[in-house]
C-alpha positions in Angstrom: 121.3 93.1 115.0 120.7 90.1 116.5 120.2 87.1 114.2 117.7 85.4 116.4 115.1 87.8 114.9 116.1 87.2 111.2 113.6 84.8 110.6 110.5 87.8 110.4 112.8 90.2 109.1 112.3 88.6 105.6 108.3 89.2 105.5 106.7 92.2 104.2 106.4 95.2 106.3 102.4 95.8 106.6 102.9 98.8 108.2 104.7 100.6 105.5 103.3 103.5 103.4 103.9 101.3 100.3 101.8 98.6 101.2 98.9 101.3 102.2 99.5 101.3 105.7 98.4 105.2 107.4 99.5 106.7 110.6 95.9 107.7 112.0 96.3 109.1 115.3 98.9 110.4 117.4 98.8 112.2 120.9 101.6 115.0 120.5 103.8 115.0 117.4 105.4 118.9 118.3 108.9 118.1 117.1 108.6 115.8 113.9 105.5 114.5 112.5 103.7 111.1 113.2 104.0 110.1 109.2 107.4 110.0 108.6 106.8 106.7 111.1 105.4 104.3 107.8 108.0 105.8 105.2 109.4 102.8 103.0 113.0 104.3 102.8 115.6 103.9 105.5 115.5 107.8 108.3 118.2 110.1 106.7 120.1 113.0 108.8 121.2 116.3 107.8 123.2 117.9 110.6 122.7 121.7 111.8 119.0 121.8 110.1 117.0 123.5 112.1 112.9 125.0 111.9 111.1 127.0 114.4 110.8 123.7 116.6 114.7 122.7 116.9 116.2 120.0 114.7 114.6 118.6 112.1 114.6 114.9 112.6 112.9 112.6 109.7 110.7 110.5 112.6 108.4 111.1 115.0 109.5 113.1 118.0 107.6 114.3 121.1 108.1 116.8 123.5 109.6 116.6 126.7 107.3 115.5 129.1 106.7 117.4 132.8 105.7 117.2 136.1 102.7 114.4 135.9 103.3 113.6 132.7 106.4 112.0 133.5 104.3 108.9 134.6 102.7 108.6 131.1 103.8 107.8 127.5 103.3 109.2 124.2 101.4 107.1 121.3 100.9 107.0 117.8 98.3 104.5 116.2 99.2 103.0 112.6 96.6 101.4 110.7 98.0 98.3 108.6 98.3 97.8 104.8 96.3 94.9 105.1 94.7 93.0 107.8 97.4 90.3 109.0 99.4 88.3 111.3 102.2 90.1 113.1 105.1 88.6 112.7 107.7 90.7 114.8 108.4 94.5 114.8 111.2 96.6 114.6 111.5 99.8 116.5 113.9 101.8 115.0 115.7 105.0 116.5 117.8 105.9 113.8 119.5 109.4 114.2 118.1 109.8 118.1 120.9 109.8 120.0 120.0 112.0 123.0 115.9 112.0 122.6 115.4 108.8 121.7 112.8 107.4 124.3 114.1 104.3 126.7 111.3 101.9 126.3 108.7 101.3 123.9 105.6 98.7 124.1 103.4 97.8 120.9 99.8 96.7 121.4 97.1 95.6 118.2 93.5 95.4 117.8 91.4 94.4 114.8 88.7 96.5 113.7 86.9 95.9 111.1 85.6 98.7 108.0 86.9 102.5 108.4 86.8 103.5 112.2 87.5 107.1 113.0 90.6 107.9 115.0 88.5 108.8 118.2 86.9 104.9 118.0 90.6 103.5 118.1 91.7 105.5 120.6 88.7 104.5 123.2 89.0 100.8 122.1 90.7 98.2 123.8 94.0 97.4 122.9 96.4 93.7 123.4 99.7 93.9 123.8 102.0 92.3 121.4 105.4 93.6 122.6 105.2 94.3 126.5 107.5 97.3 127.8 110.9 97.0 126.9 114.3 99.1 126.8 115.4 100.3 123.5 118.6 102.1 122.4 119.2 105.3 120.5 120.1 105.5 116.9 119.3 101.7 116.8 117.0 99.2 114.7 115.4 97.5 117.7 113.7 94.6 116.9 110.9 92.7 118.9 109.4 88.8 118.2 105.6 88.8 118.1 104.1 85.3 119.1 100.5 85.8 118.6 98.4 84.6 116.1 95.8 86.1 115.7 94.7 88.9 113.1 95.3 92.5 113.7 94.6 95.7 111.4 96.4 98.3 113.9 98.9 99.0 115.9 99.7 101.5 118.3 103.3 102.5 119.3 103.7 103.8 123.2 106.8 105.5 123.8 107.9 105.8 127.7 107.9 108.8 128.4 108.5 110.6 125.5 111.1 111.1 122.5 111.5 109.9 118.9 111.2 107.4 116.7 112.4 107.2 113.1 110.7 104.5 111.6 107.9 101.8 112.8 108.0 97.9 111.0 105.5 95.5 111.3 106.6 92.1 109.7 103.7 89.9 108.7 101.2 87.7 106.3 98.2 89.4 105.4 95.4 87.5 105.1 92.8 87.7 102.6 89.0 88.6 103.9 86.7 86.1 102.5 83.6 88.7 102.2 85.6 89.3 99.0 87.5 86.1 98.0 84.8 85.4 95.3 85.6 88.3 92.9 88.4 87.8 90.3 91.7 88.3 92.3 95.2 89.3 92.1 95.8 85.8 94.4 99.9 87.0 94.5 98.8 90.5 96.0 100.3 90.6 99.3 97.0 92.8 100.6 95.2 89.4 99.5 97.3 87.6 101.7 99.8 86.4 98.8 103.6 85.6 100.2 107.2 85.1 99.0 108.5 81.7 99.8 111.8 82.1 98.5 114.0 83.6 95.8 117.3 82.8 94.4 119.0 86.3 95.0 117.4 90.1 96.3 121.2 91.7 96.4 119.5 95.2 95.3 116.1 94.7 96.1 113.5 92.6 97.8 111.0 90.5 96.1 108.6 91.6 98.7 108.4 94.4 96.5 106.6 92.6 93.9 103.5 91.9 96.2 103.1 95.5 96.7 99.8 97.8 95.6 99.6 100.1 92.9 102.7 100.8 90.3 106.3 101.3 91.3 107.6 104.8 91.1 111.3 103.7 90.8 113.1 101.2 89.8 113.8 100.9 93.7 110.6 99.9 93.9 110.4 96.4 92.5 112.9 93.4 93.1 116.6 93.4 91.4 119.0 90.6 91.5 122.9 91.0 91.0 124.1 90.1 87.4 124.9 86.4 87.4 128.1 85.2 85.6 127.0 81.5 85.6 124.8 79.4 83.3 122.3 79.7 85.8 118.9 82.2 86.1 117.6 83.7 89.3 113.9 83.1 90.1 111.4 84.1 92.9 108.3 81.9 94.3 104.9 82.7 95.4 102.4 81.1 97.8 98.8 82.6 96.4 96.4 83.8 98.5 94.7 80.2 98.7 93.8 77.7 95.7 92.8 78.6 92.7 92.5 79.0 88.9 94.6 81.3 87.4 93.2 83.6 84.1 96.1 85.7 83.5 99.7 87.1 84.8 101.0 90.8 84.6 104.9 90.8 84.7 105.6 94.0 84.7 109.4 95.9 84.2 108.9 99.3 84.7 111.9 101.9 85.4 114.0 98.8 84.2 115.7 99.7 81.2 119.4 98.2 81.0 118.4 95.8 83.5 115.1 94.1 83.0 115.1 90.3 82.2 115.9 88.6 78.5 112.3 86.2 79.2 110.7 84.8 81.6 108.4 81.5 82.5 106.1 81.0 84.9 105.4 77.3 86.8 102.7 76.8 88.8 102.0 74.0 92.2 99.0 72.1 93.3 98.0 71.0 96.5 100.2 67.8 96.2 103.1 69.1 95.4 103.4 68.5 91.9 104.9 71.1 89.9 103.9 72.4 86.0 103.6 74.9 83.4 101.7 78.1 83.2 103.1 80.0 80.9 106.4 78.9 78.9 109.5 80.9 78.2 108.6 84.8 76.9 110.6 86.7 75.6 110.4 90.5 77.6 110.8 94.3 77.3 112.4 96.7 79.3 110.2 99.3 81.3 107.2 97.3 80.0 103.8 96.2 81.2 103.3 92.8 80.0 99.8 90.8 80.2 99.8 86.9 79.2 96.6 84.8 78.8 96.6 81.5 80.7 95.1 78.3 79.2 96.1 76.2 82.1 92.6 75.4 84.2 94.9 73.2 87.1 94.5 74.6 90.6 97.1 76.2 91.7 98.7 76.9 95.3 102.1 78.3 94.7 103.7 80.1 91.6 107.4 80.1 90.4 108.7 83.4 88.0 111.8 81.9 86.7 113.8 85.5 85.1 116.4 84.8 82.5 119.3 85.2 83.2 119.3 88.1 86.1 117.6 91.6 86.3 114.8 93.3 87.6 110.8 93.3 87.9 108.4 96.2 89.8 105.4 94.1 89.9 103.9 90.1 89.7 99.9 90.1 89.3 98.3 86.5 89.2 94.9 87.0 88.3 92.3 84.5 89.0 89.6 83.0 91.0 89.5 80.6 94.3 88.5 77.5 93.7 85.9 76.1 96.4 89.0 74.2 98.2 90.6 77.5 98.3 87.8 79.8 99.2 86.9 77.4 102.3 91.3 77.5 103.1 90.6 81.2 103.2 87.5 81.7 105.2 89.2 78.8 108.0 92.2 81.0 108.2 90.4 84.3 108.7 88.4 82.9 111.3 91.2 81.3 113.1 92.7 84.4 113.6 90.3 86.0 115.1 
């Protein structure tokens, strides 16, 4: 893959069925179904498999297309996780080698509450990714320039094929209707972000942002085992400014490999760096809750791990201070 699109590759994927995206709508889905579009783990192949339908293929596949249809394109319509800024996208054809369609094109909308399938579909639509050749069994990626704020997407395929998987790289931002109410501010569906992180060798710490509890130990963020003095860590930019009440750190499905302790550090709006919660010691495959006395604003958290291991989930509760709840509403209605 091309490293010039690296740089998106490394944000969350609001698309995904982990992150609560849904495929909604989709015109034809014969051969494979549209859902197997948002699943979080890589498309796998079992040769010779057939169904009723042919091959069984874990994407999205059409049918062939005739006569007049030849002109059009198949589409499926994903809603989002969370309502964001699209980052780049990755089209990606594993396993199609001879059905695999030869251009795709991705447009967005936002539209905000529940709408019904038939109120996307007549909507209008802006294109984020014009028409553009793609190759079989390939993760094809695409840069997204806009800034604005989108809550769907809806993959064209011209004229017809399949599709294994469907990324959308982004930030999701957090809706200010609700930024009053006591907040995870970390949750990536609140618009929380990882800035860095000193090692994801098994996992990524996007993982850590996600909703709900992990399922697997697959499903959080696991570094490789160090064999240095040092300690790995991970960093967080918060939704927006505020006052934190109290952290979940949460290890579960990590039994021989959930961290010794941990500490947490917290950033304010200059820069300046301090504590939030010193060194703890931890259990495996345990949910722990910690109080925090600190009243500082906050705008950026650090979860130093010692030394190595794994974590499924990092909740910072809180509330926005007035700094961050105006940061919040300015970015929601720049994106618009």
């Amino acid at each position: 893959m091309s490293t010039a699109h690296s740089h998106f590759l490394s944000l969350p994927d609001l698309a995904s069925r982990a992150a609560g995206g849904a495929v909604v709508w989709a015109n034809d889905e014969l051969f494979a179904e549209k859902e197997n579009l948002i699943v979080p783990a890589p498309a796998e192949h079992r040769p010779a498999t057939f169904g009723h339908k042919g091959q069984v293929y874990d994407g999205w596949e059409t049918r062939r297309s005739r006569g007049a249809d030849r002109e059009s394109c198949d589409a499926a319509i994903v809603r989002l996780g969370v309502p964001g800024v699209v980052r780049g996208v990755v089209v990606d054809t594993a396993w199609f080698t001879g059905n695999y369609p030869p251009e795709v094109s991705v447009e967005a909308a936002y539209v905000a509450g529940h709408p019904s399938a038939r109120e996307l579909v007549e909507r209008h639509w802006t294109t984020i990714v014009e028409r553009s050749p793609v190759d079989g069994d390939t993760r094809n990626p695409f840069e997204v320039t806009s800034g604005r704020r989108w809550s769907h997407v809806r993959l064209s395929i011209h004229p017809d094929g399949g599709v294994a998987r469907l990324r959308v790289h982004g930030e999701g931002l957090l809706d200010p209707q609700f930024a009053e109410l006591p907040l995870d501010l970390a949750a990536l569906d609140n618009g929380g972000r990882i800035t860095g992180c000193s090692n994801m060798f098994y996992s990524s710490p996007n993982n850590l942002l996600l909703p709900g509890t992990a399922r697997t130990m697959g499903d959080g963020w696991e570094t490789s085992r160090r064999r240095d003095a040092g300690n790995d860590w991970v960093q967080v930019r918060l939704a927006a400014q505020g006052v934190l009440g109290f952290a979940e750190l949460d290890t579960s499905y990590f039994i021989g490999n959930a961290p010794e302790s941990a500490r947490l550090r917290g950033c304010d709006a200059e820069g300046r760096w301090f504590e939030l919660l010193d060194e703890v010691a931890l259990q495996p495959d345990t949910r722990h809750r910690f109080l925090i006395e600190s009243e500082r604003p906050v705008t950026e958290a650090r979860l130093d791990v010692f030394p190595d291991g794994g974590m499924a989930r990092l909740r910072l509760f809180g509330r926005l201070t007035d700094d961050g709840l105006r940061a919040a509403s300015e970015r929601w209605s720049l994106s618009g």
